[in-house]
C-alpha angles and dihedrals in degrees: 000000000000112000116232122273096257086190091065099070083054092050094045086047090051099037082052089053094047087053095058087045092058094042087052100048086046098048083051092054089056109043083052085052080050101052092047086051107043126347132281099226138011132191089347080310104143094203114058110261141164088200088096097045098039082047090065092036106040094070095058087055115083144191119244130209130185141179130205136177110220134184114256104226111238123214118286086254106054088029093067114096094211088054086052096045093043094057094030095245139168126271098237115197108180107195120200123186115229127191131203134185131215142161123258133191127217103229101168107026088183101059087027097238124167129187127211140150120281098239089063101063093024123136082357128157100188136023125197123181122194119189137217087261091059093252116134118207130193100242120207127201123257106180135314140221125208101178097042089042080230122139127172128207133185118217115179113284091250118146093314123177109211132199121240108230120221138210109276098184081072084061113124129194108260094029113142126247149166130214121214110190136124108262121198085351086294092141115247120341133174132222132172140191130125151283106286098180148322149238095019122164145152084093095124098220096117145006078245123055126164096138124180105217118224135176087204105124111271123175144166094294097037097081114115090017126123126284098195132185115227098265084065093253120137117263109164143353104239107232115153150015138189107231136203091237093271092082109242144095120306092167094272105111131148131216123193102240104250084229086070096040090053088059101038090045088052099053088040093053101045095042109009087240135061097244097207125195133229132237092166109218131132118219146182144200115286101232127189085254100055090041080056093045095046088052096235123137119262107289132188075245143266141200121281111225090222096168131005115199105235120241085032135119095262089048084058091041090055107235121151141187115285093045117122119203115222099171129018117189084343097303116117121251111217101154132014089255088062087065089036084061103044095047090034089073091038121111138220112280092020121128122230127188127210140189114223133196104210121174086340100304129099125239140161124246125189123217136193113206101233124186132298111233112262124270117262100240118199102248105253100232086056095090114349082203094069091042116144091030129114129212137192144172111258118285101253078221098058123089095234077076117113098001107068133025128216137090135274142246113222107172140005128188126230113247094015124133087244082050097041087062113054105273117123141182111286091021106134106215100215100177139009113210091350094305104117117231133214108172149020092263099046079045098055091036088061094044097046092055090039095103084170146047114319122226100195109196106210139174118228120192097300100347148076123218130158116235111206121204126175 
């Protein structure tokens, strides 16, 4: 008979000890993967977790509530004022409430301010914020921001948790980040993903866009609500997202940088309004082929000066067309929206500097923000029934610009009879008793000859509605 293999018991011994090695190596390898992905420890917290850091976060993000009276559209018959007029008949105005929910972030828990976007609270009656810990606050406006899609409300400074905002131009592509918001009205809920990209705009959803592209999960709830880094610091305010049809999230969402909600809330809390200034250019993008045609070197990019008002700052400043603008107050100009957005926040009186390419060589132009041209506001003996609103022709820097018509509404006052009657702040006001309007003096000419009720045809974010007043 053969005797036993004493050597076995060795190689089984050694192959064992190959084995732990390997596992090891392996468990090494991915514990470094790990640490590259999510962090080791947090808050003391062996296993990786965002429970710490959401525990901090999560009370300074609310719920928002609002409430809204519409006018429910009649059928195209009874609806048409000659129809009505022929058989004498009433003016019907059936009105619906409809209520919306959003997200909302305390930024100062002192002075109770929360900050939101303004198609949450648009066109609202009532506001209600209810907080992590249950509690539910009448909220009031503060001021609101169309262009910007900022709104900032005011709850009673009672035992308010608030967000730190960080610095988003230290944003990078592939950082990591988690939104807190209300989606569909389920009551807080957290996502995370990361920073997809940044800056983008032409997505027409604002005068102003500087969005910060995220595949965290956003959907119809989570505007206004926190984009947060992993250390719990503000980042962003969600605001959009670019859906499949169904409506929800497809990982294309969109946060409004903190770095552009500081300025706007600023302006917002000291005047209602964000008062911008006026350099008065027109630019376009710098292409390849214009950089070829101008004869500059090839460039990251820059905005082409393509028309300066006379009269205006830039006039006094000396810029001229041709010039193409590669820096404006040390932040890089790639396309013309990146100066729309920094002199967009600037205010009357402020300096802004700007790097200029002229003829191939740099040079540095001061110029001075000088005022925008007033509003023109509908008179006020015009038409009593639109009294405490305030009209205007469309901003040539809105995107509105060039592909509807119409006229819009810029302010509105609470309690007024315009108010009163369902128009609101950012509402564009497209036909008066079925003649369409383009403009302020088509608008005053209809109403002017308008002896009866007015059924105003607006349009209101992405929708249409008819307002009646008699």
């Amino acid at each position: 008979m053969r005797s036993p293999d004493r050597t076995t018991p060795r190689l089984w011994r050694r192959a064992a000890s190959l084995t732990a090695f390997g596992l090891g190596v392996a468990l090494l390898v991915c514990r470094s993967a790990a640490a590259g992905a999510l962090p080791v420890a947090v808050d003391g917290e062996s296993l990786p977790s965002l429970a710490p850091m959401l525990e901090r976060a999560t009370p300074a993000v609310v719920n928002i509530a609002a409430r809204r009276t519409v006018v429910v559209r009649q059928s195209p018959l009874f609806s048409d004022p000659f129809f009505q007029r022929f058989f004498n008949l009433p003016l019907p105005q059936r009105k619906r409430e409809v209520r919306s929910v959003g997200s909302g972030v305390i930024l100062d828990p002192d002075a109770g301010l929360v900050v939101t976007n303004h198609h949450v609270i648009a066109g609202t009656e009532q506001v209600t914020v209810t907080l992590r810990d249950g509690r539910s606050l009448d909220a009031t406006l503060v001021g609101s921001d169309p262009a910007t899609d900022v709104a900032v409300l005011r709850v009673p400074a009672e035992n308010l948790t608030a967000l730190k905002l960080a610095d988003s131009d230290r944003l990078r592509v592939g950082d990591f980040v988690v939104a807190i918001g209300n989606p569909f009205g389920l009551g807080q809920t957290v996502t995370s993903g990361i920073v997809s990209a940044l800056g983008r705009g032409g997505l027409e959803l604002g005068s102003y866009e500087n969005f910060i592209q995220t595949d965290a999960a956003i959907n119809e709830g989570n505007s206004g609500g926190a984009l947060v880094n992993l250390r719990g610091e503000l980042v962003g305010i969600n605001s959009q997202i670019i859906s499949g049809g169904g409506g929800g999230s497809i990982g294309i969402g969109f946060a409004i940088p903190t770095n552009m909600v500081r300025d706007v809330v600023t302006q917002l809390v000291a005047h209602g309004e964000v008062r911008r200034g006026l350099l008065g250019v027109a630019t376009q993008d710098l292409t390849p082929d214009l950089a070829n045609a101008f004869g500059l070197p090839a460039r990251s990019g820059g905005a082409v000066v393509v028309e300066v008002q006379p009269g205006s700052s830039a006039d006094e400043a000396g810029l001229a067309p041709g010039d193409v603008v590669v820096e404006v107050n040390g932040r890089p100009v790639r396309r013309s929206r990146d100066l729309t957005n920094v002199l967009g926040l600037m205010t009357v009186g402020e300096e802004a500097t700007l790097r200029i390419v002229r003829e191939g060589s740099e040079r540095l132009v001061q110029a001075r923000i000088g005022e925008r041209a007033p509003h023109a506001a509908v008179a006020q003996g015009v038409s009593q029934r639109l009294e405490g609103a305030t009209f205007a022709d469309i901003d040539e820097s809105s995107p509105l610009a060039g592909s509807l018509r119409g006229v819009a509404v810029v302010r509105v006052e609470r309690g007024s009879p315009a108010w009163r009657h369902g128009l609101r702040e950012g509402d564009l006001v497209v036909a008066v008793n079925r003649e369409p309007v383009a403009s302020i003096v088509e608008f005053n000419k209809v109403l002017s000859a308008s002896k009866r009720a007015l059924m105003l045809e607006i349009r209101r974010g992405r929708g249409s509605a008819f307002i009646l007043i008699q």
